[in-house]
N, C-alpha and C positions, 0 to 999 in steps of 0.2 A: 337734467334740469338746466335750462337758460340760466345766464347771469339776471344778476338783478343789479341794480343801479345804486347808488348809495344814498343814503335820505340829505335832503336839503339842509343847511346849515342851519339849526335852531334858530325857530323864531319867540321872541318875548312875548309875554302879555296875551297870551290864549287865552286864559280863564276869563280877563275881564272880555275878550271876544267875542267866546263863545256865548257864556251869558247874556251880551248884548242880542247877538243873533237870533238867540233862540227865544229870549221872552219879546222881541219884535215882532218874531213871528206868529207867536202865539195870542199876540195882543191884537195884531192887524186883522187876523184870521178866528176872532172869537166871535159867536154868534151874536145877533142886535136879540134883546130881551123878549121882545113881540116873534120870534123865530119857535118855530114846533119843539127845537132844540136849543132850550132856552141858555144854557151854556152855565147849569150847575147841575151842582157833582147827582148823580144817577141815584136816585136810594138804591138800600143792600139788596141784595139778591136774599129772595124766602129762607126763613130757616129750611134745615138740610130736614126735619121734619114733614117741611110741606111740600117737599120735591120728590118730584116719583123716582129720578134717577137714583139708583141703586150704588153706583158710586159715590154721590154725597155723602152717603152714610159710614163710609171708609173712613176709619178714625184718623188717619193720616190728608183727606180731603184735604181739611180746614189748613192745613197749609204746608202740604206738596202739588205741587203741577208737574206731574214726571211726563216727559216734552218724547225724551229719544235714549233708548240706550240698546244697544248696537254691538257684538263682536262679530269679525269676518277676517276671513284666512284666505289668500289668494296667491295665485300662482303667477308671478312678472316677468317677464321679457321683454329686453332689451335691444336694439341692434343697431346701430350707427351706418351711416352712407359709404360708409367701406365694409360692411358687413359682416363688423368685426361684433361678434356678442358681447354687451356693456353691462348686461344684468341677465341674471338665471336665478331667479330666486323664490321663496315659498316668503311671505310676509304675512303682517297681523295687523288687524285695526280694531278701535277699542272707541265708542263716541258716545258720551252720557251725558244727557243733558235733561236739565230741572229749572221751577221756577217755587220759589221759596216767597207764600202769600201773607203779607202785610196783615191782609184785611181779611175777613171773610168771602168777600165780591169777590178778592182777586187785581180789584184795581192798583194796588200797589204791591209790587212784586219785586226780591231779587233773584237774578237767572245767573246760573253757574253755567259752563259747557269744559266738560275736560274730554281730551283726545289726543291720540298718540301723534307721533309726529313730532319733529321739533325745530319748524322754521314755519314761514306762512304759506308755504307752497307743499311743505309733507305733511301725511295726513295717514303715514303709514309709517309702522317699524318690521325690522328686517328679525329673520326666526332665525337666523344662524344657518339655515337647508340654503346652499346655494350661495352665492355672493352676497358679499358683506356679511359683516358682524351681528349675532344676536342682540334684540333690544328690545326692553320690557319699559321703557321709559312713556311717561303719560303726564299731561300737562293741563294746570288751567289755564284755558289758553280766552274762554269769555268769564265776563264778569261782570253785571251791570246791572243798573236799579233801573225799572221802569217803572213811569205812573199814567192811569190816567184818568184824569181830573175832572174831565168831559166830556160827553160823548163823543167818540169817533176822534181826540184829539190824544194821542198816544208819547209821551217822551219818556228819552231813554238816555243813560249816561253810562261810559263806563267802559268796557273792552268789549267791542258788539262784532257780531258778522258785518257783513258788505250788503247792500242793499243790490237788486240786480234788474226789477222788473224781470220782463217777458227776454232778456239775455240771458245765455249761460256766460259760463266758465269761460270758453272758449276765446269771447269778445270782452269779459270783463275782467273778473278776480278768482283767481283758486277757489273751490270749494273749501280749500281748510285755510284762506287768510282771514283776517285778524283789523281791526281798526280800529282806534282808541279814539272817542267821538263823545260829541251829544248830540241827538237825534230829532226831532219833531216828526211823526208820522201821521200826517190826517186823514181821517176818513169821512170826509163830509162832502158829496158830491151835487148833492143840492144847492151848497152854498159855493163850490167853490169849482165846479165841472166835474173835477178829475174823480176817480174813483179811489185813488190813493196819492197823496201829495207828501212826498219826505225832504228832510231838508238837514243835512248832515255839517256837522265843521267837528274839526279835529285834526287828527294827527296819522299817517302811515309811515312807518319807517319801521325799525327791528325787524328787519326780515330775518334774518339769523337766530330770534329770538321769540318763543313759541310763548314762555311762561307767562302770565298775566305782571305774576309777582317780581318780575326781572325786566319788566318793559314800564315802569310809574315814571320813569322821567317824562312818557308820550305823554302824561295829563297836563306835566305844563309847556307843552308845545303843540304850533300849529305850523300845517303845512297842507292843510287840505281843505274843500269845504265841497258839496255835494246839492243837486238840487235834480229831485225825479221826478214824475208826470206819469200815472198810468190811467190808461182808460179801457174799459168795453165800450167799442163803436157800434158792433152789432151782438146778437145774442152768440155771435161763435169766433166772432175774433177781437180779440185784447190789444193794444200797443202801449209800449212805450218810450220813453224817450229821457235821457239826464244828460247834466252836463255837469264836469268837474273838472277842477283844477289839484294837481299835484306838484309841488315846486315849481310852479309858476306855471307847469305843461298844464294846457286846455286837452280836455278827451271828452267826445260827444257817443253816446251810445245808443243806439236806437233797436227796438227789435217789435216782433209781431208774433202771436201766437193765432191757427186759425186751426177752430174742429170743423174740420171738413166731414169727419165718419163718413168714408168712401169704400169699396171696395178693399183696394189694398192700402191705403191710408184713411188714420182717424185723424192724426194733427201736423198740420206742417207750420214748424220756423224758421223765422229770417230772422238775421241779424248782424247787427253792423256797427261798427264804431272806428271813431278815427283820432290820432292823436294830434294836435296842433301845437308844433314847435320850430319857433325860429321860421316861420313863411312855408315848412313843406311840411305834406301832411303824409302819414305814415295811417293805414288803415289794415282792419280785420273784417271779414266777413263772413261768414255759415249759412248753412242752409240745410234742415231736414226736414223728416218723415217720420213717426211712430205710429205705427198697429200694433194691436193689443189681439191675441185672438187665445179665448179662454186662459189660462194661468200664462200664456208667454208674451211679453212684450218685447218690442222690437225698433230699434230704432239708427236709419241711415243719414248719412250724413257726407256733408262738403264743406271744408273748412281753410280759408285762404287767411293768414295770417303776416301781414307785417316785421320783417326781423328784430324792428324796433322796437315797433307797437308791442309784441307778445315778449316783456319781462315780468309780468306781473300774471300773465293768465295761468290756467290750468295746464300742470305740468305734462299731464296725458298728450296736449294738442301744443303747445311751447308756438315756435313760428311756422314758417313752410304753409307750402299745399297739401291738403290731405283727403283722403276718403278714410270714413272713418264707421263702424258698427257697432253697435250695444244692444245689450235687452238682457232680461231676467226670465227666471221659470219660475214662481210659487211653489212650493216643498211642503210637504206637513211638517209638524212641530214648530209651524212659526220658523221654519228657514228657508230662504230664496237664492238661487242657483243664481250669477252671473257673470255676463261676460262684456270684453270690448276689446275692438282691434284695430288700430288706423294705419295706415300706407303712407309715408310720402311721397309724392310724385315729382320726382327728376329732383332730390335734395343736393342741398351744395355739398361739398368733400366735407365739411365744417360738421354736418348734420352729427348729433349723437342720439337722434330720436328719430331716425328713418323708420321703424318701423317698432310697431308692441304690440304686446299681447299680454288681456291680465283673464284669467278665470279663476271664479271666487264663488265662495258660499257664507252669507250672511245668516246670521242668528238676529230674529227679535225679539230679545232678553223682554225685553218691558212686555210685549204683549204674552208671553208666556211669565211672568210675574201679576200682569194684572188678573189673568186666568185663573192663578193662586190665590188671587185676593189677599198678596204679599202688598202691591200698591194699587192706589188708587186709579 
């Protein structure tokens, strides 16, 4: 795992902030009256009576949204630029997440997520087989109310994921970090171009600190604020583009997804982002490929990463040059087979992530749960 950097020195006076920020936002961007989307609240969704879906009728419907729940066991290796083995181990991951409904519609919700891990960059605990210590440890690590009020105009408070567009991990933020925020998410591209407009402020720090319940001091501090752009240009390729600042650093990220469905490629990414500190710019780049061909998919990759820029990305890719492979196999009983492996190419002595290897086999608890007609 790269270092990570230490949070900026608490700033005062977030809450009156953010609330500035976000009912700005919402106030600039609310629809004029004479609009198709007249910008009041939706009536309810039919009784669960007059809906054919057979889910509504799940006495639990009216208020669970079960989102993702997830067990996988995987094999990791390690290996550093003197080729010295840093990990050999058998690991476990455990990711459950819900939305717990206000209303009948749905429109007001709160959303829990626990998962193992316990920093913003793990998203895995060690089995005892292999290096390092056994660990059954599990965290709420989201936490947050969402509503919304309007059509297409979505807000969220509270312990949320990272918002990414058309970028991974790679260029932006771990898959398992963490951000203590309020959000505005719109979807109104009639009025406003984009197909999705988000607009974040809050807080990133606790990196060392997974728990929701162990990180409250982030709700009265600020040190971040976010603003994304996504669009479809044509009917097969999406872009987009955000800009954010973190303790004062500017980071620009851009990316593009294009279905090509070609021979040997269905979708290729780009993407790119740069950090802007003190006059030099420190940047990440990627670039790949997935094909899908019946249960397997497959996906290649090139990943150039900044030593600076990558403290915060995906622990798998960290900084360096890499080529890099993934894909899965569909399994019966609701489990999927996968793997990923990346090279660095010509790493400095420094490197401890010259080379990995993880293979895994994932359980979809939930979809083998709603099969039971255990949940909804």
């Amino acid at each position: 795992m790269s270092r990570t950097r230490a949070p900026h020195p608490h700033r005062r006076g977030a809450t009156a902030a953010l609330a500035t920020a976000l009912i700005a936002v919402v106030v600039l961007l609310l629809p004029r009256p004479a609009a198709a989307q007249d910008g009041t609240p939706a009536p309810p969704e039919p009784p669960a009576a007059q809906t054919p879906d057979k889910d509504a009728q799940h006495p639990l419907a009216r208020w669970l949204e079960a989102q993702t729940f997830t067990v996988s066991g995987r094999y990791d290796y390690i290996e550093d630029a003197r080729d010295r083995t840093l990990q050999n181990r058998m690991q476990w991951q455990a990711q459950i997440h819900a939305a717990f409904k206000v209303d009948a519609a749905g429109r007001y919700r709160v959303h829990a997520g626990m998962t193992t891990g316990d920093d913003f960059r793990a998203g895995w605990n060690a089995t005892g087989i292999g290096t390092g210590e056994g660990s059954a440890k599990i965290y709420l690590t989201q936490l947050f109310v969402a509503a919304e009020p309007w059509n297409g105009i979505e807000l969220h408070y509270g312990s949320l994921y990272p918002t990414r567009g058309q970028s991974t991990e790679i260029t932006t933020y771990d898959n398992d970090s963490y951000v203590t925020a309020g959000r505005v998410h719109m979807r109104r591209p009639r009025e406003v171009f984009f197909d999705d407009l988000i607009v974040s402020v809050g807080y990133v720090g606790y990196l060392d600190t997974a728990s929701v319940f162990d990180r409250t001091g982030a709700f009265s501090r600020q040190n971040y604020w976010r603003v994304l752009a996504s669009k479809e240009l044509l009917a097969s390729l999406t872009v987009s583009t955000d800009y954010a600042v973190i303790d004062d650093d500017g980071m620009l990220h851009q990316g593009a997804t294009w279905r090509v469905v070609q021979q040997w490629v269905d979708t290729v990414r780009g993407e790119y982002g740069v950090r802007l500190r003190g006059g030099s710019h420190q940047t990440a780049f990627a670039f790949s490929g997935q094909k899908q061909i019946a249960a397997v998919t497959m996906q290649v990759g090139y990943a150039n990463v900044d030593p600076v820029f990558g403290v915060l990305n995906g622990d798998s890719y960290d900084a360096g040059v890499r080529v890099f492979i993934d894909g899965s196999f569909a399994l019966p009983l609701d489990l999927t087979a996968t793997w990923f492996m990346q090279k660095e190419i010509s790493p400095s002595v420094t490197s401890r992530n010259a080379l990995r290897v993880d293979l895994g086999l994932r359980w979809n608890v939930l979809e083998t749960l709603k099969r039971a007609r255990v949940l909804p």
